[in-house]
C-alpha positions as CSV (number, residue, x, y, z in Angstrom):
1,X,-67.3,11.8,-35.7
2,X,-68.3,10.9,-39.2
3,X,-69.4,13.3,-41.5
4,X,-71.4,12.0,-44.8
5,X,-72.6,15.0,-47.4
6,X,-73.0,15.0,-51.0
7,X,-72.7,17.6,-54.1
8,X,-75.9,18.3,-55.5
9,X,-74.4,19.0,-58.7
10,X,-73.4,15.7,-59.6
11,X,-77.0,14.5,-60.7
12,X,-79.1,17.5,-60.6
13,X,-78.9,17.8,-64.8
14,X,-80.0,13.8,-64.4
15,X,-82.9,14.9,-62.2
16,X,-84.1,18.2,-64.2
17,X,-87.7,17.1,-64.2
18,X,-87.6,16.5,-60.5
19,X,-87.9,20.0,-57.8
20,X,-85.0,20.4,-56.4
21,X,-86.7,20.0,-52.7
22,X,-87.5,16.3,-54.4
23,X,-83.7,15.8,-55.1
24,X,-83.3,16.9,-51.7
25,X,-85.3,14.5,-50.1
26,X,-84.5,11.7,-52.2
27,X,-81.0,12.2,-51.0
28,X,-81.5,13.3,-47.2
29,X,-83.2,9.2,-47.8
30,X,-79.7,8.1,-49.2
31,X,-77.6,9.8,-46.7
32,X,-79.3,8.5,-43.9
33,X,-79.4,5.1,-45.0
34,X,-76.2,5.0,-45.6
35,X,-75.5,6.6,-42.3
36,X,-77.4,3.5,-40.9
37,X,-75.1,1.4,-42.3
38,X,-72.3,3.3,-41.4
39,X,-73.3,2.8,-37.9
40,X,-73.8,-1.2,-38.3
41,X,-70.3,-1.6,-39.5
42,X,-69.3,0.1,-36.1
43,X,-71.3,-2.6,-34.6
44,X,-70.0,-5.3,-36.0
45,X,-66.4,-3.8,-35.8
46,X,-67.1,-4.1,-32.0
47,X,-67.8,-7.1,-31.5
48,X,-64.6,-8.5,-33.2
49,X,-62.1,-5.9,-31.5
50,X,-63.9,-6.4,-27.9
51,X,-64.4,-9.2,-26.1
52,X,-68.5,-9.1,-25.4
53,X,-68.9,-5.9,-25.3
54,X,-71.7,-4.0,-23.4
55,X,-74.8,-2.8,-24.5
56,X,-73.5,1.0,-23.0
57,X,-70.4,0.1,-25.5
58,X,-72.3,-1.1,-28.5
59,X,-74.7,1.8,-28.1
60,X,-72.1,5.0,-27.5
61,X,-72.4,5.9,-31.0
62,X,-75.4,7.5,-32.6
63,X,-77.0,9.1,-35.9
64,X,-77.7,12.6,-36.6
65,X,-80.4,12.7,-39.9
66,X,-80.2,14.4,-42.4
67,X,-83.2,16.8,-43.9
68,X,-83.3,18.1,-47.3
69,X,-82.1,21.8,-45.9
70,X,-78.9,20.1,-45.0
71,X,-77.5,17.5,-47.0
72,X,-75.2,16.1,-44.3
73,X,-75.7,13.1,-42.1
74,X,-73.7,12.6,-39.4
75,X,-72.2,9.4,-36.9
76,X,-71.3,10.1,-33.7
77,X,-71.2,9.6,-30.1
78,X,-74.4,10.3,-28.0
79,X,-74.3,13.3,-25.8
80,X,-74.9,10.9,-22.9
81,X,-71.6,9.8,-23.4
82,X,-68.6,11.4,-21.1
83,X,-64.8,12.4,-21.9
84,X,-64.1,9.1,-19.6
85,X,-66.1,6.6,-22.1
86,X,-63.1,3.9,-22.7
87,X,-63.6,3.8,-26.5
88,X,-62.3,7.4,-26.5
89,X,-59.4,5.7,-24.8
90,X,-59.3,2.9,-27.3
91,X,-59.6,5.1,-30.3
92,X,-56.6,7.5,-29.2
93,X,-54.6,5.1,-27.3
94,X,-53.0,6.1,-23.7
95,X,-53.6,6.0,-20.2
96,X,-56.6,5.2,-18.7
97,X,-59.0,7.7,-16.3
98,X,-59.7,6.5,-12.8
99,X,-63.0,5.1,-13.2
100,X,-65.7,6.0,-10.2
101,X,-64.6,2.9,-8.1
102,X,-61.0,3.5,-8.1
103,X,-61.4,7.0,-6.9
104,X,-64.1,5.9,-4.5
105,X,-61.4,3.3,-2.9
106,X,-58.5,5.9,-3.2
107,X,-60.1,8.3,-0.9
108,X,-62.9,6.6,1.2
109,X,-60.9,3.8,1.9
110,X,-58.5,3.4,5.0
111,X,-55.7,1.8,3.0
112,X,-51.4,3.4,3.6
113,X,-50.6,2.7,0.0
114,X,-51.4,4.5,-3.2
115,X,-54.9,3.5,-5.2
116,X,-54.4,4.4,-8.5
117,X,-56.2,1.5,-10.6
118,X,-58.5,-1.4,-9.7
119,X,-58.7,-4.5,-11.6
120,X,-60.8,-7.4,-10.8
121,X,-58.7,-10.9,-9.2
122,X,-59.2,-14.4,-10.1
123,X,-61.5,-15.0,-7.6
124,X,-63.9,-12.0,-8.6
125,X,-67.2,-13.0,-9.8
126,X,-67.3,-11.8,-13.1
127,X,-71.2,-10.9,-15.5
128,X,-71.6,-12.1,-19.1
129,X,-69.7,-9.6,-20.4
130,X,-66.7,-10.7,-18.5
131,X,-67.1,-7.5,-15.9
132,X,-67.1,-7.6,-12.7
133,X,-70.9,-8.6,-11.1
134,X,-72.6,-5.5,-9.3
135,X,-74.0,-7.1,-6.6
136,X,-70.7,-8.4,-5.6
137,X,-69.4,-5.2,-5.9
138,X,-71.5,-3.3,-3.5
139,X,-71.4,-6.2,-0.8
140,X,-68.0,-5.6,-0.8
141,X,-67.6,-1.6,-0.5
142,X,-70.9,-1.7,1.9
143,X,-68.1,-4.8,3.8
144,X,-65.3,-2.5,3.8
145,X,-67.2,0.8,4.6
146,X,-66.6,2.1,1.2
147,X,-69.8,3.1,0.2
148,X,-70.6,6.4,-1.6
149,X,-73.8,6.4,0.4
150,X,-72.9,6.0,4.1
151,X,-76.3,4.4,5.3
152,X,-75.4,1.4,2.8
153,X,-72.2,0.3,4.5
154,X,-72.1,-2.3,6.8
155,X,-72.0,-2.4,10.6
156,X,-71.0,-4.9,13.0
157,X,-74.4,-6.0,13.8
158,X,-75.0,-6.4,10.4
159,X,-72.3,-8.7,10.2
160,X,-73.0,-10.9,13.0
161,X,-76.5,-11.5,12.0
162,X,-75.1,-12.6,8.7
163,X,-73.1,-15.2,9.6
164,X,-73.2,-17.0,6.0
165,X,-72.2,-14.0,4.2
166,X,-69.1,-13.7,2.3
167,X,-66.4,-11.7,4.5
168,X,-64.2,-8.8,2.5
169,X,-61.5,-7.2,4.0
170,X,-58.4,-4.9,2.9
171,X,-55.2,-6.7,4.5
172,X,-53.3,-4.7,6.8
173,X,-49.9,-3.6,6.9
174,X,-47.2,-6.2,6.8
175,X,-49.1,-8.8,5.7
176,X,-48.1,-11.4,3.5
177,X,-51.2,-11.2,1.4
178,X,-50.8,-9.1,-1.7
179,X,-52.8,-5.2,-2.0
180,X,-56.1,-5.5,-2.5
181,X,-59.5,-6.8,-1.1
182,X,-59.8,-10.3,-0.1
183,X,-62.8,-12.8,0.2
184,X,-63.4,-15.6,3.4
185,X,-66.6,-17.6,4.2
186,X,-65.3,-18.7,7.7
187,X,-62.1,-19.1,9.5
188,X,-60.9,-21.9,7.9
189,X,-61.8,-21.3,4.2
190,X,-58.9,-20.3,2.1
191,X,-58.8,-17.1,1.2
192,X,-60.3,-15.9,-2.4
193,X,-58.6,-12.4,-3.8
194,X,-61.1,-10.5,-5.7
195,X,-59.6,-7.0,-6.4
196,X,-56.1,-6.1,-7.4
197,X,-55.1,-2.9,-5.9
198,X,-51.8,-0.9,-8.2
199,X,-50.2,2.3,-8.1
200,X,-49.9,2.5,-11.8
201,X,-52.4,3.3,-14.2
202,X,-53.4,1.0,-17.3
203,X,-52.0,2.2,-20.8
204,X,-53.4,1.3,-24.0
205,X,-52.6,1.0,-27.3
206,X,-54.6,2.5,-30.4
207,X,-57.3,0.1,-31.3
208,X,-61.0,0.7,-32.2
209,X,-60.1,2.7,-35.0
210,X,-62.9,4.9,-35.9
211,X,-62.7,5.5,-39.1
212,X,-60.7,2.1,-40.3
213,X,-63.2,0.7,-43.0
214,X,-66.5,3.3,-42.3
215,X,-65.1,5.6,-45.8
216,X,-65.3,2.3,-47.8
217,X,-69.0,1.9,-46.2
218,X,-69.9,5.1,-47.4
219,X,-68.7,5.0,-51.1
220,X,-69.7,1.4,-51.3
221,X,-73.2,1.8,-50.0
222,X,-74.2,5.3,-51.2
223,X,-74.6,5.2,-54.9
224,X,-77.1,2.3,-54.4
225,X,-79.1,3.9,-52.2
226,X,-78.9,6.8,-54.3
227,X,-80.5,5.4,-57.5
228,X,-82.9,3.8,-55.0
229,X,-84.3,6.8,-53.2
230,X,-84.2,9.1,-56.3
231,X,-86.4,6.1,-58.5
232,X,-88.6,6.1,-55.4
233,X,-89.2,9.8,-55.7
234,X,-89.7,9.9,-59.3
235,X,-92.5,7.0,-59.0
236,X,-93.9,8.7,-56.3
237,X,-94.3,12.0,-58.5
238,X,-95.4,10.1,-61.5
239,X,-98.2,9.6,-59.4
């Protein structure tokens, strides 16, 4: 969180012939604009630190106004957005939480080893943003009877009527094939690995850096919007 406020008394005796409920506003104006700013330069900063990142990524931050009763505007992260959001993660550096679908497979799924991260495989078909694709991600829980919701997994009558469909499976004890879930079209297709399965959990660096370049933002953008907002007042009240 970014907190952006201001002193009054640096140009109330500039602004006698203005109320000081004009002051006020012409600086709630200021604080907010540069707030807006403040908030750009986040934007930016995350696209150049993360590769494509998502819209729930570009839009975890947020602006709280402020109003000429408090002189305070404030950047910070939406209330929609949980303790597991990976830019917390990013910002602070350490290990990762288990995100829903790791602790889905680590105790839904009949697997002997331990589940402790999930990490999409080469043959994974991967969104836009480089993430895995939903729709292949719920064929293949509803495949392995992983499901959250029960009714969506698949049966075996399911899968015979489907004869096309892609076939995922979890290899089984001894195998040669290495932990995780596995992709084949028919007998003789080769086999396409499309989730990693490890029992360690991924550790990051420090990297988004909240605050690295949003104080130079605020002192480089506010006293121009100052000297804006406050000559827009004064027109305004010279009527």
């Amino acid at each position: 969180m970014l907190s952006i406020s201001l002193d009054t008394r640096e140009v109330s005796a500039a602004l006698a012939r203005l109320s000081g409920r004009d002051t006020n506003i012409a600086i709630s104006w200021a604080l907010n604009d540069t707030a807006k700013d403040v908030l750009d330069h986040f934007g930016s900063r995350m696209e150049v630190i993360f590769d494509r990142p998502t819209k729930f990524t570009k839009d975890a931050l947020t602006i709280s106004g402020a109003s000429p009763q408090k002189l305070e505007a404030v950047v910070k992260e939406r209330p929609s957005v949980g303790s597991r959001h990976f830019l917390k993660v990013q910002e602070r550096g350490g290990p990762r939480p288990q995100t829903g679908l790791e602790r889905l497979m680590k105790y839904r799924l009949a697997y002997e080893g331990s589940i402790l991260s999930v990490l999409p495989a080469a043959g994974a078909l991967l969104n836009s943003h480089g993430n895995w694709a939903v729709g292949e991600r719920n064929r293949l829980l509803s495949s392995i009877q992983a499901q959250s919701d029960r009714m969506m997994n698949s049966t075996k009558v399911s899968k015979v009527k489907s004869k096309h469909a892609k076939q995922f499976f979890v290899p089984r004890p001894g195998s040669k094939l290495s932990p995780g879930v596995w992709k084949r079209t028919s007998r003789k297709a080769k086999l396409q690995k499309i989730l990693h399965f490890s029992d360690s959990i991924p550790t990051y660096k420090p990297r988004f850096g909240f605050y690295d370049g949003a104080e130079e933002v605020f002192r480089d953008r506010l006293p121009g919007h100052l000297a804006r907002t406050l000559e827009k007042m004064w027109l305004k009240r010279q009527g």
